[in-house]
N, CA, C and O atoms as a GROMACS GRO file, in nm:
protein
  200
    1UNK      N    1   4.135  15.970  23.564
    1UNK     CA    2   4.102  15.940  23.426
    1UNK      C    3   4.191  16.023  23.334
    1UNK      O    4   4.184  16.145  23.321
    2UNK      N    5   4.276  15.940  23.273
    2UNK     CA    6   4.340  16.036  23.164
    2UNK      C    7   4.253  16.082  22.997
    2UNK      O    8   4.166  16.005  22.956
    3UNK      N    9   4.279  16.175  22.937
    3UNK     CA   10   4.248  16.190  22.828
    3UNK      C   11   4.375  16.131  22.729
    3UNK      O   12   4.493  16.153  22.757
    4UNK      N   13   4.330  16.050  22.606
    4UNK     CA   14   4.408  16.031  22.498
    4UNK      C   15   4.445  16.141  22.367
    4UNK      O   16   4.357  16.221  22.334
    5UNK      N   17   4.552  16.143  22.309
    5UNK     CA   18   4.552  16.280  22.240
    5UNK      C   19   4.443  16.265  22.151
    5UNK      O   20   4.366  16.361  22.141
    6UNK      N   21   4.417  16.141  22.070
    6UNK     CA   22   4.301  16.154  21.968
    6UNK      C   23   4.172  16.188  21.979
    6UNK      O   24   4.095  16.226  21.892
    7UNK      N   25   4.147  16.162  22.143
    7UNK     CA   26   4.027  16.224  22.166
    7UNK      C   27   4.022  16.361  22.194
    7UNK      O   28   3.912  16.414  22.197
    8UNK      N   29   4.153  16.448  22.221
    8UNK     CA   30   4.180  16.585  22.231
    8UNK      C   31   4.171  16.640  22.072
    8UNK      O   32   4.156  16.760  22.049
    9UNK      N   33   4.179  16.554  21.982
    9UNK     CA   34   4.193  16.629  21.809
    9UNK      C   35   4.033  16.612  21.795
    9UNK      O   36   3.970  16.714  21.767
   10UNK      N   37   3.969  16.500  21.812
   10UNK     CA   38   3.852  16.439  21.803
   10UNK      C   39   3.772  16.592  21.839
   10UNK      O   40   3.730  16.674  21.759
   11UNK      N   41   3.770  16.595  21.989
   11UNK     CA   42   3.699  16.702  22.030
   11UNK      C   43   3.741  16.828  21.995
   11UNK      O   44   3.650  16.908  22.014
   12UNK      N   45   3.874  16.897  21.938
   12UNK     CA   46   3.879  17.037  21.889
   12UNK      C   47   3.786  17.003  21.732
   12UNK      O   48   3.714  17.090  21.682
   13UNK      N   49   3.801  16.880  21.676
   13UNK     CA   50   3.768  16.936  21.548
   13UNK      C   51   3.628  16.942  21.543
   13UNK      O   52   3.584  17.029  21.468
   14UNK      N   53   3.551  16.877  21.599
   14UNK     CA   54   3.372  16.897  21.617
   14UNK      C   55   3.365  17.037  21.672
   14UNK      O   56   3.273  17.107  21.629
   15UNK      N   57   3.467  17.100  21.780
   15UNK     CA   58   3.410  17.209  21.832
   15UNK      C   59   3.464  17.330  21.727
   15UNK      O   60   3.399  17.435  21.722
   16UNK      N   61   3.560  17.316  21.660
   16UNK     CA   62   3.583  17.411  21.554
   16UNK      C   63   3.476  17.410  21.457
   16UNK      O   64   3.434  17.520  21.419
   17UNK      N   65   3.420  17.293  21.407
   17UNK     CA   66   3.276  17.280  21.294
   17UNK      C   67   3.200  17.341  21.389
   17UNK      O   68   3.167  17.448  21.339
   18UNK      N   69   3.158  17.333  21.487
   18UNK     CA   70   3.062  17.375  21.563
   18UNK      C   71   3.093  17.566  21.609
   18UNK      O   72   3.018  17.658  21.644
   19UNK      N   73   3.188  17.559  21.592
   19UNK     CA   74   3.252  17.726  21.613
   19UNK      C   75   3.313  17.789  21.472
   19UNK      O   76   3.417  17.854  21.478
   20UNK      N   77   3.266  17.773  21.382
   20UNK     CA   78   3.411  17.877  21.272
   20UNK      C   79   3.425  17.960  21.278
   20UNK      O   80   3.503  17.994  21.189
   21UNK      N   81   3.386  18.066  21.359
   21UNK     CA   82   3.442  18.170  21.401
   21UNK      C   83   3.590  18.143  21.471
   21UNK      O   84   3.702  18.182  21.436
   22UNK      N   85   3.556  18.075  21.563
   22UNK     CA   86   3.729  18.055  21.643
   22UNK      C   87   3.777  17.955  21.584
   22UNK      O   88   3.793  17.850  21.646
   23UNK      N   89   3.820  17.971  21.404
   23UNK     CA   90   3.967  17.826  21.355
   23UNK      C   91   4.023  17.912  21.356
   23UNK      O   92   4.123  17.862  21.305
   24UNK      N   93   4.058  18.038  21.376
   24UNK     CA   94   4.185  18.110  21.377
   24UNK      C   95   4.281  18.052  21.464
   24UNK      O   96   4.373  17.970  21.458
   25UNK      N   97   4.202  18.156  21.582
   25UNK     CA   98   4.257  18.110  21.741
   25UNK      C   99   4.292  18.018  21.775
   25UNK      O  100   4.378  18.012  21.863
   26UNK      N  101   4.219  17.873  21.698
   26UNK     CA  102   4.244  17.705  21.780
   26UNK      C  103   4.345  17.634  21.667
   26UNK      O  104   4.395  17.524  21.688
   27UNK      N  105   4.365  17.702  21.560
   27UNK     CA  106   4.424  17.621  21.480
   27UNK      C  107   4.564  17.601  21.526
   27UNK      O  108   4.613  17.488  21.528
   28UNK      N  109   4.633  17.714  21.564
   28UNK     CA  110   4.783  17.629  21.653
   28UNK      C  111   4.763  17.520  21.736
   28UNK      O  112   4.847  17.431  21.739
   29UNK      N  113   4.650  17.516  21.812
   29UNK     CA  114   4.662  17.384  21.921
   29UNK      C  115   4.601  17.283  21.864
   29UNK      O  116   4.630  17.179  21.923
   30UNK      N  117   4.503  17.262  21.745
   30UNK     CA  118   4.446  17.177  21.682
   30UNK      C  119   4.581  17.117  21.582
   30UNK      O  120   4.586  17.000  21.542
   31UNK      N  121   4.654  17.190  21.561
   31UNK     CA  122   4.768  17.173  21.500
   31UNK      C  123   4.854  17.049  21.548
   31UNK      O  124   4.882  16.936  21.508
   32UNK      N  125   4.888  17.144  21.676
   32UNK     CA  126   5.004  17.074  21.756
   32UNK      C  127   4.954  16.910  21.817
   32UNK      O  128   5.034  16.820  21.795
   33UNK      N  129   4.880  16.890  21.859
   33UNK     CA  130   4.768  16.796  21.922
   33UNK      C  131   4.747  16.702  21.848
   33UNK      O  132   4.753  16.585  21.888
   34UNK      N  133   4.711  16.742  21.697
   34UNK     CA  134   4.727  16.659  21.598
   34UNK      C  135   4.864  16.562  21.547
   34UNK      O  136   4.880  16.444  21.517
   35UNK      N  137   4.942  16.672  21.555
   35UNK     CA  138   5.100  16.592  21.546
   35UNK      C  139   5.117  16.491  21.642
   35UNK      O  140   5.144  16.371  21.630
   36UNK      N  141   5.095  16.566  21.747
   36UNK     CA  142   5.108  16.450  21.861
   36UNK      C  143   5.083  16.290  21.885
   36UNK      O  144   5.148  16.191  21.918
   37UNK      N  145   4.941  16.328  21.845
   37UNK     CA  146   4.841  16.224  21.794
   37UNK      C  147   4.874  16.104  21.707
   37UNK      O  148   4.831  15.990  21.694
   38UNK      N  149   4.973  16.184  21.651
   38UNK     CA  150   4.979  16.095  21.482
   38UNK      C  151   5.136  16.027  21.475
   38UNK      O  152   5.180  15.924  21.423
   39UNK      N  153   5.226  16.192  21.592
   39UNK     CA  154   5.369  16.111  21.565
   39UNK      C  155   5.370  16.032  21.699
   39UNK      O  156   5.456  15.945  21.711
   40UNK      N  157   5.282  16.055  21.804
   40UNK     CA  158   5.315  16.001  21.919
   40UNK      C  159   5.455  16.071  21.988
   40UNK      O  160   5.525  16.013  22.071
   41UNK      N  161   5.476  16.196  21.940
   41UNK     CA  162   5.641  16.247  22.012
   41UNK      C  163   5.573  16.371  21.992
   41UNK      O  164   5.459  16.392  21.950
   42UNK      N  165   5.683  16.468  22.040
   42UNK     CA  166   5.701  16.624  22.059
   42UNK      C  167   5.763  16.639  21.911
   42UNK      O  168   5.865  16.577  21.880
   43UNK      N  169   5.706  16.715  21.832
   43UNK     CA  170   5.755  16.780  21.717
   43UNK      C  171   5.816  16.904  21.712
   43UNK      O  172   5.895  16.935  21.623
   44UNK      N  173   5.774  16.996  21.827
   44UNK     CA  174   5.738  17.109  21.791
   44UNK      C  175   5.821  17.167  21.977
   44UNK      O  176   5.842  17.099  22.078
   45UNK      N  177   5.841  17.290  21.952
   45UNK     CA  178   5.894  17.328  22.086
   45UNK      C  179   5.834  17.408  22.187
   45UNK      O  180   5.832  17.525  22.149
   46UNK      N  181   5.786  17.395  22.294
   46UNK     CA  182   5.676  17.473  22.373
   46UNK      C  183   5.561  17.533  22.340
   46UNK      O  184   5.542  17.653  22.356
   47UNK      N  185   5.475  17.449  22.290
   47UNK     CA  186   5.342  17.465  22.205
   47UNK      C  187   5.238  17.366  22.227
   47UNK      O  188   5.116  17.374  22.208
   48UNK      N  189   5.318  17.263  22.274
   48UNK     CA  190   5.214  17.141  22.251
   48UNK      C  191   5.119  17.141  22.362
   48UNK      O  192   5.159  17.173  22.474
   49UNK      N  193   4.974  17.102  22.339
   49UNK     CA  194   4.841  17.101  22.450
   49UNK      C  195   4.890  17.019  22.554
   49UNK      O  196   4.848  17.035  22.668
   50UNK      N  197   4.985  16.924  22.525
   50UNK     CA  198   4.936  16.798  22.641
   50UNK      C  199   5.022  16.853  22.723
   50UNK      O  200   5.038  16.807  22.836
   0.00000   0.00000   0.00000
């Protein structure tokens, strides 16, 4: 079973509302994941979740 990236943004951003203590920490990978998501490519250079 693969995961899709939107369901990887989907699920950081409920668990960040559900955590605000940790948007520090998750916001680079909520970041990157998101781009992903949206450009469908690598934006970014050795960072990305997937």
């Amino acid at each position: 079973m693969s995961v899709r990236e939107d369901q990887i943004v989907r699920e950081l951003s409920h668990y960040i509302y559900a955590h605000p203590d940790e948007q520090m920490a998750l916001m680079p990978v909520y970041d990157a994941a998101r781009d992903h998501a949206q450009r469908g490519t690598f934006t970014h250079s050795r960072r990305c979740p997937s």
